[in-house]
Phi, psi and omega in degrees: 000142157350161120275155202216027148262162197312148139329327199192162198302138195229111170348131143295327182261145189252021179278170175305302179285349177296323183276319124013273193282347162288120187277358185259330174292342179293302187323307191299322180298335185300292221293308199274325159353303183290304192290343171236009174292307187312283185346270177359274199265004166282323179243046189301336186260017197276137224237124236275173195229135151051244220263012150295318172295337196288318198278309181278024206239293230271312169336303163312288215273353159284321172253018171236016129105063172249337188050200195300137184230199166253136161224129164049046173075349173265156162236098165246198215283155194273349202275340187258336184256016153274336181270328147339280172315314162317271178319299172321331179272332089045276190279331204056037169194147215268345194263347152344305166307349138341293177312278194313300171347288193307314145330297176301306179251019149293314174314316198284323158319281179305355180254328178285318177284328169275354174266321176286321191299317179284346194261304187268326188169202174265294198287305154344319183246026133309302196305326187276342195283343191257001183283306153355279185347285228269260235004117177288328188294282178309344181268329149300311165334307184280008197229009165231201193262030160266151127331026206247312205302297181307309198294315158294322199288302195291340195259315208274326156313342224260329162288275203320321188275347151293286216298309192294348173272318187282019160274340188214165155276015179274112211284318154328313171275004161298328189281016191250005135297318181301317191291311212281355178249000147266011167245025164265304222279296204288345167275344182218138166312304211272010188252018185254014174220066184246324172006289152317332153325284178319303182307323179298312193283309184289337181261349183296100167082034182231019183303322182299336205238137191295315179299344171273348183252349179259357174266353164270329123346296182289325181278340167303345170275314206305287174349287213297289198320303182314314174252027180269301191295321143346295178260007150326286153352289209247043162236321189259021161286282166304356166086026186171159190289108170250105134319304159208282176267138166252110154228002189292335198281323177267031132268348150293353161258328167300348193247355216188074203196122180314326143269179187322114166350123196274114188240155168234010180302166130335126182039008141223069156217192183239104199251336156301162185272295166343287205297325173290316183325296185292008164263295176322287175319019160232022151235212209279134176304148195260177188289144236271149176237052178232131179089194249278127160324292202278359152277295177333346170262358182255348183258323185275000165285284204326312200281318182282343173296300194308336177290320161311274172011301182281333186223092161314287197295351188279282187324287191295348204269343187278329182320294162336303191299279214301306174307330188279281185347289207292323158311350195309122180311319177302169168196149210306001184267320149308344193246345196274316197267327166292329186275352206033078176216054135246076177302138163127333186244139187322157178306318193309281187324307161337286187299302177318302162294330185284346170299290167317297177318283175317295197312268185345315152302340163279299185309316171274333175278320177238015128310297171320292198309284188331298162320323163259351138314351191224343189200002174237161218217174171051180186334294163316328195275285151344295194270321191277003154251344153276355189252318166329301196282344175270329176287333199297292189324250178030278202270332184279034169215346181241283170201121164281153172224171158278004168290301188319315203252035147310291171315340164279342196295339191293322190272344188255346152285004188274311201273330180294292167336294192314310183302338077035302172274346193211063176313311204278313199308298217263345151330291184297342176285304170347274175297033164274312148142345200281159193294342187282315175295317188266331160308315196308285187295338150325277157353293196294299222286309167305332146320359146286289192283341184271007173272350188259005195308285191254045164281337184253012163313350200254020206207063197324338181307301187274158172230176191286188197246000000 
């Protein structure tokens, strides 16, 4: 196996200003500041899209004392369009969050580098801390109205705070992983059954010892205390149990339908209001969206189990498709650059990023996968492959987007760095010939070929394979 100590002398002190005074970590926290500060304010009047809107609409209805509301039949999760309403009264303009986002992932620089750092080296987490930077992808998120800036910043906080609890026996620093996965919950419906995860990262090569089963305890309360009120609240508004979000039911119905699993990427989605119509009208109707959100989700579950149910072999045959969705090379930055509303920039430049965008998404999705077959081990190795893999399951029963699988990129980017600094090194683990090595290559090469499914899709010229 690989070694996995640092390559070259690594700061000692791990505090904020220590890591400050390192200057090539500075640099890169300057560079992605600067690269998504430019966005900001060159298309600062740019006007929200889709569930951009849904977020400054629910924002509004939060600061007119309306609290959480229903749109268009979703009830979604509270934590992103409060932070909206927050910056907006702040500011007075609802994409203001904007601001905080720029924060946020400048901090996610220094931290995907203190994550890497600890598991592989110095140099592994230079290469993620500037692969972070530059992501053209990660530079958009932060420069709109999604929730993908926070929600990474919380999965990657949410690992420094897994590693630092399992540093002690102290049951008090479990509860700040346990806080940051029940404000993972309150920011996404799908993080709400991660619980185990965590409980898995705390308990790894900790079975014996009793003080590792009361810090999976102690952070499973911290979680449940973070999101109880919250869905207290919102069970007895609406008449039924709510945890953060009811959307499953209307991604069972895009997802789970006589037509093709519903996606919104560039060039394989329905992006028009026409074109969805005209997709939607050849499957099941969907259940009336006047009155309560959550019974409309509970009737749009009912209805989509029962469609697997009717059609099995349909339902596994879609997996592939909906994982190809999530995998899509492309990303809402692609779709941005095509509608042009990034005004103002050459076509050359247009084409150049959507080249980048697609490279990045290769460099990190099968440099990671390569990376953790060949070189990553332990706690880490567990969990940032078990929270892959449950967001992957997830979306592979429902509907893919390339939005989803932004937040993970971060964490599959800790392993992609290891893959990077030492290629030949972790090539050759590869090739030995052990039952680990041979799923690894497997993995990458399906993994591939479904990433090459919608690579030209990012291209009108081309149509998809």
């Amino acid at each position: 196996m690989t070694p996995t100590e640092p390559t070259s002398p690594a700061p000692q002190d791990g505090t904020l200003s220590g890591m400050w005074r390192d200057l090539p970590l500075r640099n890169a926290m300057i560079v992605a500041f600067v690269l998504r500060l430019v966005p900001m304010l060159a298309w600062i009047d740019k006007p929200c899209v889709r569930d951009e809107c849904t977020y400054v609409d629910l924002a509004g209805s939060l600061l007119s004392g309306q609290g959480m509301v229903g749109t268009h039949g979703w009830l979604w999760a509270p934590a992103y369009p409060v932070l909206l309403a927050i910056h907006q009264w702040l500011f007075r303009l609802p994409g203001s969050v904007e601001i905080g986002q720029l924060f946020v992932a400048t901090a996610c620089v220094a931290m995907i580098f203190r994550l890497t750092e600890g598991e592989y080296g110095r140099r592994p987490a230079l290469i993620a801390a500037w692969g972070y930077a530059l992501n053209p992808t990660f530079i958009f998120y932060t420069s709109s109205l999604w929730s993908e800036t926070f929600y990474s910043g919380l999965l990657i906080g949410a690992m420094l705070a897994l590693r630092w609890a399992r540093g002690s026996s102290s049951v008090a620093r479990a509860l700040l992983p346990g806080a940051l996965l029940g404000l993972c919950v309150l920011f996404r419906g799908v993080a709400t059954y991660m619980a185990p995860v965590f409980i898995a990262v705390l308990l790894w090569g900790r079975l014996r010892q009793r003080d590792a089963w009361k810090q999976a305890l102690a952070s499973t309360l911290a979680a449940v205390l973070i999101v109880a009120p919250y869905s207290v609240y919102a069970t007895r508004k609406f008449g039924d149990l709510v945890i953060s979000d009811r959307t499953l039911g209307q991604m069972m119905y895009l997802g789970n339908n006589d037509f093709p699993p519903m996606t919104f990427d560039y060039g394989n989605g329905d992006l028009s209001n026409r074109a969805y119509d005209r997709a939607t009208s050849s499957g099941r109707a969907p259940c009336a969206q006047e009155g309560n959100p959550v019974e409309k989700d509970g009737c749009e579950a009912k209805a989509g189990v029962a469609w697997i149910k009717a059609h099995p072999q349909t339902f596994l045959a879609r997996v592939p498709l909906r994982v190809a969705q999530l995998v899509n090379p492309h990303s809402f930055l692609t779709r941005n650059l095509r509608w042009g509303r990034w005004r103002g920039l050459p076509d050359w430049m247009d084409e150049a990023l959507i080249v980048t965008v697609a490279g990045f998404s290769f460099a990190t999705l099968v440099g990671g996968t390569l990376g953790w077959f060949s070189r990553a081990k332990g706690w880490y190795a567990a969990g940032s492959g078990l929270i892959v893999l449950y967001h992957v399951a997830a979306i592979a029963v429902l509907a893919g987007l390339s939005r989803y699988r932004v937040p993970l990129e971060p964490l599959w980017l800790v392993h992609a760095a290891a893959f990077y600094s030492e290629p030949r090194a972790a090539l050759k683990v590869l090739a030995n010939g052990s039952l680990r090595s041979i799923i690894g290559v497997f993995t990458v090469f399906f993994l591939i070929a479904l990433m090459l499914k919608f690579l030209p899709a990012g291209w009108p010229w081309w149509r998809t394979w």
